[in-house]
Backbone as numpy.savetxt, mean C-alpha at the origin, in Angstrom:
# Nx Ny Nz CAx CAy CAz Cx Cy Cz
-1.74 2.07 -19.39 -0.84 2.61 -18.41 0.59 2.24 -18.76
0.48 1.98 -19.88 2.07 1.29 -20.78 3.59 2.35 -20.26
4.27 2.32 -19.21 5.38 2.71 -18.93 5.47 3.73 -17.66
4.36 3.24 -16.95 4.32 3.52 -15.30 4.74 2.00 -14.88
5.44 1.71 -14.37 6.06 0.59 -13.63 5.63 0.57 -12.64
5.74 1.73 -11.32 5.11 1.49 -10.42 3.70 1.90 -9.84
3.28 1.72 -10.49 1.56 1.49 -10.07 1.27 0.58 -8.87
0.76 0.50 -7.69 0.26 -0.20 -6.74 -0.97 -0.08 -6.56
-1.36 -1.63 -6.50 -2.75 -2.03 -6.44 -3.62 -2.68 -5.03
-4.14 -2.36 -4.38 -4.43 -2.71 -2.59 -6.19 -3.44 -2.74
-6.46 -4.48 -1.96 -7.68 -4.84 -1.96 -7.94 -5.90 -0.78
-8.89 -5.92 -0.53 -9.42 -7.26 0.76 -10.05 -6.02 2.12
-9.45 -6.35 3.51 -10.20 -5.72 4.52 -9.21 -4.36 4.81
-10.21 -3.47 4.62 -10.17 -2.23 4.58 -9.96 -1.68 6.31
-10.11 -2.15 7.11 -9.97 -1.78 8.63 -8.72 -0.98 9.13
-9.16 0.13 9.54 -8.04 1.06 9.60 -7.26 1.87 8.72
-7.70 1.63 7.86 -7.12 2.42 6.23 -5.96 1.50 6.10
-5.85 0.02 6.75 -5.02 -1.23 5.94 -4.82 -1.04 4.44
-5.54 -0.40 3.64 -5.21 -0.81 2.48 -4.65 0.36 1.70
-4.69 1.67 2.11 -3.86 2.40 1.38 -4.47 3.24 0.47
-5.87 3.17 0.77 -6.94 4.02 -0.29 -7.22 5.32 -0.11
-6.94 5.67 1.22 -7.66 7.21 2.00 -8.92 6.77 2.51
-9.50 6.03 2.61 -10.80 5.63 2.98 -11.16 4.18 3.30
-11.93 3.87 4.35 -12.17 2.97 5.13 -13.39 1.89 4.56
-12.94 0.61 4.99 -14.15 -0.52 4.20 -13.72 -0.91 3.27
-14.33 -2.80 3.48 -13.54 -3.39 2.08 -13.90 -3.58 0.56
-12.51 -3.71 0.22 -12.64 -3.77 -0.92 -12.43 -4.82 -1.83
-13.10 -5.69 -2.79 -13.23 -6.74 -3.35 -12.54 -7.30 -4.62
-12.17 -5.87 -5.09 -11.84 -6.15 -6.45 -10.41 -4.66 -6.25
-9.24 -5.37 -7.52 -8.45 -4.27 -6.72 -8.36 -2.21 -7.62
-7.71 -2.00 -6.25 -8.11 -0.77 -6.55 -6.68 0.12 -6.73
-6.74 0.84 -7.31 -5.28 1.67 -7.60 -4.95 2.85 -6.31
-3.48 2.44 -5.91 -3.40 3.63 -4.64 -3.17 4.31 -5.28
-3.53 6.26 -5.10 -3.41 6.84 -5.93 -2.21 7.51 -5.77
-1.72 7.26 -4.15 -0.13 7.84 -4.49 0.96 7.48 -4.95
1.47 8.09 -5.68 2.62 7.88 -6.82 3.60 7.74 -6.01
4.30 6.56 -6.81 5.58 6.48 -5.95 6.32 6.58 -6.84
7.72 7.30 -6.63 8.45 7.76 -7.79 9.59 6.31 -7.49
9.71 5.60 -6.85 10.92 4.94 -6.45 10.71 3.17 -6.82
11.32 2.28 -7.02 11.36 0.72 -7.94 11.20 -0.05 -6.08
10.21 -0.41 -6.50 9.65 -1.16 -5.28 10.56 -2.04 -4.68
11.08 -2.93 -4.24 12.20 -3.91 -4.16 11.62 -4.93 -3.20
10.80 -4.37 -2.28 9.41 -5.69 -1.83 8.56 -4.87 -1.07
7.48 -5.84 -0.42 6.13 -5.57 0.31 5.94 -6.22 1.26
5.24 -6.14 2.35 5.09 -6.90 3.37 3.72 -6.56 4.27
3.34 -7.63 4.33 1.44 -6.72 4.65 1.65 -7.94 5.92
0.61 -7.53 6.57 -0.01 -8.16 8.10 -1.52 -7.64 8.28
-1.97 -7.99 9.13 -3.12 -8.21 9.75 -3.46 -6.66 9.57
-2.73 -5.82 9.79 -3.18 -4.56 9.98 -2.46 -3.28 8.86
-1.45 -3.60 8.72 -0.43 -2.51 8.21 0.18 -2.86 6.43
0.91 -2.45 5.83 1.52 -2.59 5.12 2.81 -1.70 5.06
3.84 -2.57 4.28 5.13 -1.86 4.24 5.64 -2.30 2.96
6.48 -1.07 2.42 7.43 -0.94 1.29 8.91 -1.02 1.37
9.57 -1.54 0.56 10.85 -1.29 1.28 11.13 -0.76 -0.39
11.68 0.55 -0.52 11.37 0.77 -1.67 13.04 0.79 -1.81
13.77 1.72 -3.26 15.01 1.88 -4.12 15.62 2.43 -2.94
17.05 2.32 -1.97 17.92 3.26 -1.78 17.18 3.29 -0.23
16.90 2.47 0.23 15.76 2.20 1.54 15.46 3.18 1.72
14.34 3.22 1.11 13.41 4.14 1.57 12.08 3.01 1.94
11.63 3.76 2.64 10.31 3.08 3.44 9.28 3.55 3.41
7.90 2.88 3.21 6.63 3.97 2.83 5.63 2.58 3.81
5.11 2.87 4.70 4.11 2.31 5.45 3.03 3.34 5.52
1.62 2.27 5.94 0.19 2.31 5.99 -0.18 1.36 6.84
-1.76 1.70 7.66 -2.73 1.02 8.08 -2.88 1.62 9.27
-2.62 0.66 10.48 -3.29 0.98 12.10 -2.68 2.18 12.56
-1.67 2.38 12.33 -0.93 3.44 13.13 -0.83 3.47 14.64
-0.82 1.99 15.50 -0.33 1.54 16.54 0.71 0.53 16.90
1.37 0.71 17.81 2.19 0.00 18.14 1.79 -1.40 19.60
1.55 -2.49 19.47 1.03 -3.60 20.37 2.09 -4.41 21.02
């Protein structure tokens, strides 16, 4: 995969589509999200339920529960 930089990789409890796969249930070993992100990651931030990107030029790409508590 020599000169894809951003490749993202998601794994552990799958509950709620937490992890970013399209599909539900966990996963043990990691797995490639398959959507491409065209933009230089700049950080990540995961919780109990969700995940977040804070990607190039803020842009923002979140996943998981899709509720607000």
């Amino acid at each position: 995969m020599e000169g894809d930089h951003s490749l993202l990789f998601s794994w552990g409890r799958g509950k709620d589509g937490c992890l970013g796969l399209g599909v539900m249930g966990d996963k043990e070993e990691p797995m490639l999200i398959s959507k491409s992100i065209d933009y230089e990651i700049n950080q990540i931030s995961t919780g109990k339920e969700h995940v977040m990107l804070l990607l190039e030029g803020k842009k923002i790409y979140t996943w998981g529960r899709n509720s607000f508590k």
